[in-house]
MIZARO-540197 format. One record per residue (C-alpha): residue in three letters; x, y, z. Coordinates in pm, whole numbers, plus 32768, in hexadecimal, padded with zeros to 4 digits. Layout:
// residues N
+-----+------+-------+------+
|  aa | east | north |   up |
+-----+------+-------+------+
| ALA |    X |     Y |    Z |
...
+-----+------+-------+------+
This chain:
// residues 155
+-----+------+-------+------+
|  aa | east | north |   up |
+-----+------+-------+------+
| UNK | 82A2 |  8096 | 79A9 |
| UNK | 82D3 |  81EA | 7A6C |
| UNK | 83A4 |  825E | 7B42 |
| UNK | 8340 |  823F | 7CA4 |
| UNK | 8282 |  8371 | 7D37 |
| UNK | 81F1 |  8333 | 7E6E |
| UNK | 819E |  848C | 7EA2 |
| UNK | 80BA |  84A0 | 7D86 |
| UNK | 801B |  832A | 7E02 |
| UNK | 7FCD |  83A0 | 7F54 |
| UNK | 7F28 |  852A | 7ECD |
| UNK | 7E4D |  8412 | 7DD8 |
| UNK | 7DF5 |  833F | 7F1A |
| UNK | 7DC7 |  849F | 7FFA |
| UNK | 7D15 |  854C | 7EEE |
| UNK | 7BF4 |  841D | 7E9E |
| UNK | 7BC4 |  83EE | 8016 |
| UNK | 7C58 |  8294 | 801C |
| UNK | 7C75 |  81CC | 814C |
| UNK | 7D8F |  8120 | 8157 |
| UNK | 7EA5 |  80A5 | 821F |
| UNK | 8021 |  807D | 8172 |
| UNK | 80E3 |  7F68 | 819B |
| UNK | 8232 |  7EE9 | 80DA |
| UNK | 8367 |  7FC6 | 8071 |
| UNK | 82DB |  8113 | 80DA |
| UNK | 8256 |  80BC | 8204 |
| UNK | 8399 |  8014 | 8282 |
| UNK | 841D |  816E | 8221 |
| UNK | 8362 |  821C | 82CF |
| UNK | 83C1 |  814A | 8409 |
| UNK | 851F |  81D3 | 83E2 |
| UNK | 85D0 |  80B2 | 82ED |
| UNK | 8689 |  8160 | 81CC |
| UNK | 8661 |  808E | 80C0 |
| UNK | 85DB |  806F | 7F59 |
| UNK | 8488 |  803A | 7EAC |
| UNK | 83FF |  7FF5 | 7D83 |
| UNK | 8282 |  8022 | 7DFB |
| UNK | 8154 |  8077 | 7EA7 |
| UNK | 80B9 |  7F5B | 7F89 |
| UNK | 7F51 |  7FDE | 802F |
| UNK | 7E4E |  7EF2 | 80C9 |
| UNK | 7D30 |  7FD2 | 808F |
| UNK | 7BE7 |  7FAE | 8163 |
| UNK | 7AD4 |  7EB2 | 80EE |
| UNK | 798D |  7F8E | 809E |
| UNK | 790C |  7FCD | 7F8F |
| UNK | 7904 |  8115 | 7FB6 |
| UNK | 7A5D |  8151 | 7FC5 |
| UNK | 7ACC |  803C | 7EA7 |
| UNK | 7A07 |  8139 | 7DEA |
| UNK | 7AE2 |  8275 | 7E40 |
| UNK | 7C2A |  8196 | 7E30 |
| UNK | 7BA2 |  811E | 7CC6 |
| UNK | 7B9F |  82BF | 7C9A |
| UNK | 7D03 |  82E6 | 7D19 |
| UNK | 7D6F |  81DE | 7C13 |
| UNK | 7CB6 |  827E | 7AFD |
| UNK | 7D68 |  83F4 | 7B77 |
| UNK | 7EC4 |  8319 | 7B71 |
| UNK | 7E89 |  8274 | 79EB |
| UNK | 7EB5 |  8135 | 7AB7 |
| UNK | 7E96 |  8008 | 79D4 |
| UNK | 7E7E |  7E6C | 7A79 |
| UNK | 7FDD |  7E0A | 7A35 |
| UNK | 7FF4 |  7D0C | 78FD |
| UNK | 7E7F |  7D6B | 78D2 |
| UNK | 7E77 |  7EC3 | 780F |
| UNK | 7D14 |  7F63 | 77CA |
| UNK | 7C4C |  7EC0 | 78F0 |
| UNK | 7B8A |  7FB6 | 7963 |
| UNK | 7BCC |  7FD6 | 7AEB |
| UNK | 7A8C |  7FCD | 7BB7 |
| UNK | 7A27 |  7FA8 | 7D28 |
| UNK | 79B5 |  7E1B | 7C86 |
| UNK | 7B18 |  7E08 | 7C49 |
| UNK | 7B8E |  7E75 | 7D72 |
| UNK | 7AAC |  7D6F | 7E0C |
| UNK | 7B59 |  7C54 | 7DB5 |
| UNK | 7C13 |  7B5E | 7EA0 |
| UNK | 7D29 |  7BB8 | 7E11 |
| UNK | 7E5D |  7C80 | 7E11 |
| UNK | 7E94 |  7D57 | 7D11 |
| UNK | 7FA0 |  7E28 | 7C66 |
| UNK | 7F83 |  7F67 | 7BA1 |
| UNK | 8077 |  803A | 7ACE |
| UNK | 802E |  81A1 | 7B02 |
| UNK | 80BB |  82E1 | 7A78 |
| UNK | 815D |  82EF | 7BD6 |
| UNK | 81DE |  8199 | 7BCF |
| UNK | 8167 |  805F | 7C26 |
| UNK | 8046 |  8017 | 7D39 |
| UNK | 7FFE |  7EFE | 7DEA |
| UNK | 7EAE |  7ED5 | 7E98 |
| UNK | 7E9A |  7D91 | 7F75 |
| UNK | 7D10 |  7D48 | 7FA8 |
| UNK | 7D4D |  7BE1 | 7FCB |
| UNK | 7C6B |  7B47 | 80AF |
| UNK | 7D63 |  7B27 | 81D7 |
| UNK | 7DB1 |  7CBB | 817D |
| UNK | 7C3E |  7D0D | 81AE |
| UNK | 7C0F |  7C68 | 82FB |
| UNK | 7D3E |  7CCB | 8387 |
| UNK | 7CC1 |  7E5B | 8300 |
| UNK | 7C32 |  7ED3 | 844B |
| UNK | 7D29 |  7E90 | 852D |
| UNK | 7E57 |  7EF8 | 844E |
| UNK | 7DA7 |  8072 | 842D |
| UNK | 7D5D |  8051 | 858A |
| UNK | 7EB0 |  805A | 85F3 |
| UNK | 7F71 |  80E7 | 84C4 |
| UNK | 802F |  821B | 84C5 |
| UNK | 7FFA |  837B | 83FD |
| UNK | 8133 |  8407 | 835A |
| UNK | 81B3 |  84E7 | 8241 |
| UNK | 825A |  8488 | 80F6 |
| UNK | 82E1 |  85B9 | 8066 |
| UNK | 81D3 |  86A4 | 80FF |
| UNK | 808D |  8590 | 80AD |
| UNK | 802B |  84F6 | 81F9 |
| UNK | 7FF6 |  8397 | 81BD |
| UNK | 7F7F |  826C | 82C3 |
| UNK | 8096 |  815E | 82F7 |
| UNK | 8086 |  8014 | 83E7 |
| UNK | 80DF |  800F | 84F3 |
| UNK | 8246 |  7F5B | 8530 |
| UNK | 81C8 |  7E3C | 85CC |
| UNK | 80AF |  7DFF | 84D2 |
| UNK | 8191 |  7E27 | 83BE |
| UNK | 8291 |  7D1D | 8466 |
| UNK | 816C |  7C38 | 8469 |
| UNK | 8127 |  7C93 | 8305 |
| UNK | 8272 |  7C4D | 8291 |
| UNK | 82B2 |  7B0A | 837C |
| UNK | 818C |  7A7B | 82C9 |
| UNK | 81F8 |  7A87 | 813F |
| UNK | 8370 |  79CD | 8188 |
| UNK | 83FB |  7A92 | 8073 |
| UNK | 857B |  7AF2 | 8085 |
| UNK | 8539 |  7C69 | 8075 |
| UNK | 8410 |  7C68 | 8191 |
| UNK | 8512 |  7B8F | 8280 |
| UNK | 8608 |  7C8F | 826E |
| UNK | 852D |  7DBB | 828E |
| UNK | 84B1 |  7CE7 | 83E8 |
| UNK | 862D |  7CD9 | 8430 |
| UNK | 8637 |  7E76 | 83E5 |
| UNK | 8518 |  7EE0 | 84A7 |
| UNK | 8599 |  7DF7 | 85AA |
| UNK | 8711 |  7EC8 | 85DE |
| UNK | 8654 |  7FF3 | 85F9 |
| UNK | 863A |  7FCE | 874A |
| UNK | 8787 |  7F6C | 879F |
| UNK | 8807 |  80C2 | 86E5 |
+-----+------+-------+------+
């Protein structure tokens, strides 16, 4: 696998037109929380359309379906209720078009944030959203995250 470059992820994403809305390590980041991560975590928007440039932004990245090498990665891929996980040349990318991740899609962009990672705007959640986000997998590394974004305020 690569090393992480989010950089290069988000000039893919920016460059293709993708719609898109990060969540996960970066975007908890990008809230102010130093702190590692391994990945790129985007719920990208629904349409067609735009599973088609995202499919593009892949294909610019040499991403390959983790544990799946040589699938071709379409916008019918992209479709599926599913998450899925990609290693890129810039390191590994997670898109989250689950079923819950595409209804929830509209009101995350609505309300998400625009910020830069090393000079590449990118759109992040919005902190509230992404506590919501994380309060809903359980997982060890989301509670604390919750329990970072949460001191922020008290700083």
């Amino acid at each position: 696998m690569s090393e992480l470059r989010p950089a290069d992820v988000f000039a893919a994403l920016r460059d293709a037109r993708v719609d898109y809305v990060t969540v996960g390590g970066i975007a908890v980041v990008a809230h102010g929380v130093v702190r590692a991560t391994i990945d790129v975590d985007i719920v990208p928007s629904p349409n067609a359309e735009n599973r088609e440039r995202l499919a593009a932004a892949l294909g610019a990245l040499g991403a390959q379906p983790a544990g799946a090498p040589g699938i071709t990665i379409t916008r019918e891929l992209l479709a599926r209720d599913a998450n899925m996980r990609f290693d890129t040349d810039a390191g590994q990318v997670d898109v989250l078009s689950a079923k819950q991740y595409r209804r929830l899609y509209p009101d995350l962009r609505a309300r998400a944030l625009e910020v830069e990672v090393d000079g590449v705007p990118i759109v992040v959640a919005s902190r509230n959203d992404l506590i919501r986000l994380k309060a809903a997998t359980g997982r060890d590394r989301d509670l604390l995250d919750i329990g970072d974004l949460l001191a922020l305020d008290e700083q």
